[in-house]
N, CA and C of each residue as an Amber inpcrd file, in Angstrom:
protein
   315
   0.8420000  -1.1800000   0.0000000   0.0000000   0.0000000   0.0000000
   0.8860000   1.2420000   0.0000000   0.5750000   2.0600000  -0.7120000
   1.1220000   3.4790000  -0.5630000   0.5260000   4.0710000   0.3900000
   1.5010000   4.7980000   0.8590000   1.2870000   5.5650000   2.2350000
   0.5860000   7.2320000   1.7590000  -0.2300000   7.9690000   2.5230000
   0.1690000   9.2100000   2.5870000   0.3250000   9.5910000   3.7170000
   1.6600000  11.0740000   2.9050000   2.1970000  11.3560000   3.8120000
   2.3040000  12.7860000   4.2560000   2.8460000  13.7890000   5.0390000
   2.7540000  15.0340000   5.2870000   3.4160000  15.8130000   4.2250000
   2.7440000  17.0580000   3.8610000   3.9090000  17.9270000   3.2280000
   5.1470000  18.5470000   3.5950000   6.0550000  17.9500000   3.0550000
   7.5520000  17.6650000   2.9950000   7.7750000  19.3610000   3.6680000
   8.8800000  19.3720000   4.3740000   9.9150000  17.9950000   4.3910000
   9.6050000  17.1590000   5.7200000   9.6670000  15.7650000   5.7820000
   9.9850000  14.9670000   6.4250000  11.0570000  14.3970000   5.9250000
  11.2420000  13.1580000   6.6690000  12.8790000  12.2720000   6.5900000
  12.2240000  10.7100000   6.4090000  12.7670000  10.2080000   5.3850000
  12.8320000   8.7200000   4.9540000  13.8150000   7.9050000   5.6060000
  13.8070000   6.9060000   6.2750000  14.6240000   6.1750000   6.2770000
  14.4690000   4.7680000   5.6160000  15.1060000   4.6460000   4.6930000
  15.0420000   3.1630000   3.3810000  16.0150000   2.1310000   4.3020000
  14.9530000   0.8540000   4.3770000  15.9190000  -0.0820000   4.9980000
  16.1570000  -1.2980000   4.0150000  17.2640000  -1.6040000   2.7130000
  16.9000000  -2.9110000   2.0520000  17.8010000  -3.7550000   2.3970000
  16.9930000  -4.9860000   2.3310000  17.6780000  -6.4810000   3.0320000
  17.6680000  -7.4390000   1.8150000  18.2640000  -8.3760000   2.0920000
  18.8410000  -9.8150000   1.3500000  19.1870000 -10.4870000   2.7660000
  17.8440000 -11.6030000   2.5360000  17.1110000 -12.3170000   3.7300000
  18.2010000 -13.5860000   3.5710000  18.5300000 -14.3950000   4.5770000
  18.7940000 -15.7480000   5.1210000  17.5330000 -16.6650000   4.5590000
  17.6160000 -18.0710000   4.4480000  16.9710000 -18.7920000   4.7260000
  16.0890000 -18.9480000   6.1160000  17.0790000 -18.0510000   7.0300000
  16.2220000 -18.8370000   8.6280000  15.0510000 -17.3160000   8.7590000
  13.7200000 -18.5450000   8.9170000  12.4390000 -17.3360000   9.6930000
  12.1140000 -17.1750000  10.8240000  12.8970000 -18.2770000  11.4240000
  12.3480000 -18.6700000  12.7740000  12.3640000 -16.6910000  13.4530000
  10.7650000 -16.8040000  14.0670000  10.6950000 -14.7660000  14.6540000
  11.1130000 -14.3070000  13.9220000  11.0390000 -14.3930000  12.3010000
  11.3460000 -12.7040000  11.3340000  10.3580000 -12.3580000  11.5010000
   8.7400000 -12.9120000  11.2060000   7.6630000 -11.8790000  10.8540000
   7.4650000 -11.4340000  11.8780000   6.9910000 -12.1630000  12.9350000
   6.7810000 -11.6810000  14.1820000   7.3130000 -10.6280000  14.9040000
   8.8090000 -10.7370000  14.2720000   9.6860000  -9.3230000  15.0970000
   9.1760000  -7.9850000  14.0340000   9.1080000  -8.6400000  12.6610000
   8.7480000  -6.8590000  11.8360000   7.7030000  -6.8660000  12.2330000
   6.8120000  -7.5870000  12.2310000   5.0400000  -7.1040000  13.2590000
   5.9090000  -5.9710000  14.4650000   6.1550000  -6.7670000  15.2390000
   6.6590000  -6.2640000  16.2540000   7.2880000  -4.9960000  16.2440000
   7.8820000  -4.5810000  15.5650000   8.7490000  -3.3370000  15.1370000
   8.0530000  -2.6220000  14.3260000   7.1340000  -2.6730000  13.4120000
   6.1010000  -1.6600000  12.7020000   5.3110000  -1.4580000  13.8420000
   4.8990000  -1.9440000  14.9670000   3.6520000  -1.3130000  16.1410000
   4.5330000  -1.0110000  16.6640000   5.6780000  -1.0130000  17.2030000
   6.1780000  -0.2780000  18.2690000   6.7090000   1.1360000  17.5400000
   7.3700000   1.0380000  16.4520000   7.4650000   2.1910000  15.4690000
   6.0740000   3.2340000  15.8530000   4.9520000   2.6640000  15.5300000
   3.6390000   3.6250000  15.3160000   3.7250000   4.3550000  16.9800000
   4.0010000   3.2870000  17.7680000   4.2730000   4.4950000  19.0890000
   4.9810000   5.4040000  19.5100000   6.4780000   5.4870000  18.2370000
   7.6100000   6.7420000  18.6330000   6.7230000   8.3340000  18.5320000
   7.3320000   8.7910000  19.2820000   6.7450000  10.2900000  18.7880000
   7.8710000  10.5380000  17.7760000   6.6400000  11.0180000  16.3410000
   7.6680000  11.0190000  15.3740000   7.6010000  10.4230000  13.8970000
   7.2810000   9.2170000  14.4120000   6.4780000   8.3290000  13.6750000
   6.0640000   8.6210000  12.6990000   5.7430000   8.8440000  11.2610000
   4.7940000   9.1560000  10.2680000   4.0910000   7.7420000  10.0550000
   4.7050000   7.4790000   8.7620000   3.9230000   6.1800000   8.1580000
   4.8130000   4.9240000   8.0560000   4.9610000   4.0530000   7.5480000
   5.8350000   2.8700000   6.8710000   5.0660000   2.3000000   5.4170000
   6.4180000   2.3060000   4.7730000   5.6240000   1.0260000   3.5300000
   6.8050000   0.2530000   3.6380000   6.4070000  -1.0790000   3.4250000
   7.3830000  -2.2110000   2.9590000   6.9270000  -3.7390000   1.4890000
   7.8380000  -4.1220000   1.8930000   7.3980000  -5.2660000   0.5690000
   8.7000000  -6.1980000   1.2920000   8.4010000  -7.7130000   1.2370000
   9.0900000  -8.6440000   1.5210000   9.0660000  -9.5880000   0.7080000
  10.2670000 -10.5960000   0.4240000  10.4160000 -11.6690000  -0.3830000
  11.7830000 -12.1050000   0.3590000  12.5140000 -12.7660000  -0.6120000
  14.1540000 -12.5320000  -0.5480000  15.0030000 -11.1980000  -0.2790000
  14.4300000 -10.3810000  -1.3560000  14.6150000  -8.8380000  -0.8050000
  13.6340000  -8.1560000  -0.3330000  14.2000000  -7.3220000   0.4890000
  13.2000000  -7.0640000   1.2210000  13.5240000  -5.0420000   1.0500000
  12.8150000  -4.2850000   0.9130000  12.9030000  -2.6570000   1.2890000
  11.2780000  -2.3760000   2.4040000  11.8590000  -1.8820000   3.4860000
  10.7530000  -0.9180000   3.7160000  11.1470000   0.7090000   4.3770000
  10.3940000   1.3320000   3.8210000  10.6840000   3.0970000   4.2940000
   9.8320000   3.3230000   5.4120000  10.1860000   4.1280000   6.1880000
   9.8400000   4.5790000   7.2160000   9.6420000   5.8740000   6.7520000
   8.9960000   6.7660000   7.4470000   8.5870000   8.1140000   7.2120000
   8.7150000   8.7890000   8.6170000   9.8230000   9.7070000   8.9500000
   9.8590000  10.6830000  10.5710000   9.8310000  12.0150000  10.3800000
   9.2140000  12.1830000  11.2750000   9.0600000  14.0170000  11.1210000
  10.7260000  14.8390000  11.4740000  11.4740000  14.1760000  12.2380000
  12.5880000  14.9270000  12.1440000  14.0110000  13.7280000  12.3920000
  15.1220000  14.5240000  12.1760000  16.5850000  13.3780000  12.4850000
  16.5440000  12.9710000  14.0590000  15.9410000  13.8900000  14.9040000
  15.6960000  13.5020000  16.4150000  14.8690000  11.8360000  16.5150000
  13.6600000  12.1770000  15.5860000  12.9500000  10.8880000  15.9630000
  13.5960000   9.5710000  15.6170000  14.3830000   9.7770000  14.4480000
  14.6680000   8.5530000  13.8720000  16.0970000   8.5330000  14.8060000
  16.6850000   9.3070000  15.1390000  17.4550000   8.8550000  16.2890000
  16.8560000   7.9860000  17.7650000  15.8270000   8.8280000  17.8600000
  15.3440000   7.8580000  19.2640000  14.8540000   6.6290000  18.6140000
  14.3760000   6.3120000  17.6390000  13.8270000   4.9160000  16.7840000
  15.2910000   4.1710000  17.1020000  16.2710000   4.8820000  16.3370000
  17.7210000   3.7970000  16.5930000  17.5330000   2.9580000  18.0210000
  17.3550000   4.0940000  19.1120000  18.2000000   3.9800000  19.7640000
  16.9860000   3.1390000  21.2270000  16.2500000   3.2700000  20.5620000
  15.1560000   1.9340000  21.5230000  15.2440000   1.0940000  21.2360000
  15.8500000   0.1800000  22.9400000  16.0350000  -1.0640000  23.3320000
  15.5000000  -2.1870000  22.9940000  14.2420000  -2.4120000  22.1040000
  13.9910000  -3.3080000  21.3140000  14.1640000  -3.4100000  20.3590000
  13.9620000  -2.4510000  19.9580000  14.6450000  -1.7920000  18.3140000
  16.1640000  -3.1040000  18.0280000  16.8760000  -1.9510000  19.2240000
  18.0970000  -2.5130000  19.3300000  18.1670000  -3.7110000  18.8650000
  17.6730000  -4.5240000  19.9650000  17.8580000  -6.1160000  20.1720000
  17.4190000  -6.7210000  18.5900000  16.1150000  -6.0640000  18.3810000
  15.5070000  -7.0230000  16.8750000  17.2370000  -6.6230000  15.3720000
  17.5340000  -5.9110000  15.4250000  18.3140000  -5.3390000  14.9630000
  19.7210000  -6.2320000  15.0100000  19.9510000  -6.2430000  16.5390000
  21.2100000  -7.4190000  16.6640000  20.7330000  -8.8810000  16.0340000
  19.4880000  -9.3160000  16.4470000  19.0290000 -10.8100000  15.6030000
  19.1430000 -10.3330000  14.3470000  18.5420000  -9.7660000  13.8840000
  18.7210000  -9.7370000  12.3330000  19.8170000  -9.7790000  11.4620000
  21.0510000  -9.1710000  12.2220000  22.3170000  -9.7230000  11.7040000
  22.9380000 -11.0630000  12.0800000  22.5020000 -11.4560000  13.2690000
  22.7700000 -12.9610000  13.8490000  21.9230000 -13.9730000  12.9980000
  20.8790000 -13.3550000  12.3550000  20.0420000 -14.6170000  11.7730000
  19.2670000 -14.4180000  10.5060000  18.6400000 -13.6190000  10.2880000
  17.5980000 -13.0490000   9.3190000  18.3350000 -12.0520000   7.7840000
  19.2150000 -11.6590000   8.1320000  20.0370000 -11.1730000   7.1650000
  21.2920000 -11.4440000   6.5190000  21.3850000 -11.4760000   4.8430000
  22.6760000 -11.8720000   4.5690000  22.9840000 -10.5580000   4.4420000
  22.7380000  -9.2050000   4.2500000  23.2560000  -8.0190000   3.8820000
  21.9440000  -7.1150000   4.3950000  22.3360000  -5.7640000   4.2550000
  21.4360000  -4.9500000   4.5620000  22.2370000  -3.1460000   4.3110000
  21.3470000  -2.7390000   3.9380000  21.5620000  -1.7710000   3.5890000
  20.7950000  -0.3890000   3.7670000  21.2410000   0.8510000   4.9770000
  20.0550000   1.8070000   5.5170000  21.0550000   3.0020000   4.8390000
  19.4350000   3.9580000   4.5640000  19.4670000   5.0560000   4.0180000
  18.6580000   5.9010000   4.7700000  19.2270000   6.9890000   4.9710000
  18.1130000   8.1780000   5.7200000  17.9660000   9.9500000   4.7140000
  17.0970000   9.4050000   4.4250000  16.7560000  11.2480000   3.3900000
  15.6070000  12.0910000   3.9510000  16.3460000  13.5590000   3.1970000
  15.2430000  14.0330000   4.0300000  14.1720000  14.3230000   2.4230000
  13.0320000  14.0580000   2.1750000  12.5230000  14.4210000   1.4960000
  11.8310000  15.9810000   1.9060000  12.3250000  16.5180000   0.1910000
  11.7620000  18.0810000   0.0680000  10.5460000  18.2280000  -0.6680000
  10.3060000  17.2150000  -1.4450000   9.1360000  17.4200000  -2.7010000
   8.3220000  15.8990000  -2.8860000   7.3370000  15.9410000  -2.8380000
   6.7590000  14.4590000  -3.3380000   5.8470000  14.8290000  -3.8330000
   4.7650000  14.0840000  -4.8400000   3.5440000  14.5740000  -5.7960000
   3.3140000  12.7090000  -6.0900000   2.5040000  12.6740000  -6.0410000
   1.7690000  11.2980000  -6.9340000   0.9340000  11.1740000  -7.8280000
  -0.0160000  10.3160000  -8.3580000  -1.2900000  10.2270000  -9.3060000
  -1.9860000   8.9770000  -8.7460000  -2.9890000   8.7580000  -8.9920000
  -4.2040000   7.7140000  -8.4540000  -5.2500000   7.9440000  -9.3320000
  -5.7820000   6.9090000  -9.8110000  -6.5460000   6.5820000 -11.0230000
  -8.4920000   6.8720000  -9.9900000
């Protein structure tokens, strides 16, 4: 689903992965981490898409929030598994978007 979102600027953070074979608690932890996300102050929206590769964006109203996102203790922890188990690579991006426009039929 496409998100909407506030008029810019907010800050993106792009997270893309190249998944492991092992699932054991992947979905459960991104469940887990998209609701606890919706409780940061800060928070905008999320979109993602999963397979083998995986991207999902986050949407924060400022570099503060997505700092406190880092930096909560579950966050954390799901973060350390994911390199212990769930990820062969991964790759984060943080932008600040200035301009966005879409179309819808």
């Amino acid at each position: 689903m496409i998100v909407i979102t506030p008029k810019p600027p907010y800050y993106a953070v792009i997270f893309s992965t190249l998944r492991t074979d092992i699932d054991e608690g992947y979905i459960e932890t991104a469940h887990r981490m998209e609701t606890l996300a919706q409780k940061q102050k800060g928070y905008l929206r999320i979109e993602s898409v999963r397979n083998e590769f995986g991207i999902t964006v986050s949407y924060w109203k400022s570099l503060e929030a997505i700092q406190r996102w880092k930096n909560n203790i579950e966050h954390t922890l799901a973060r350390k598994k994911g390199k212990e188990l769930w990820y062969k690579k991964y790759q984060l991006r943080i932008c600040k978007v200035e301009y966005d426009y879409g179309f819808e039929k």
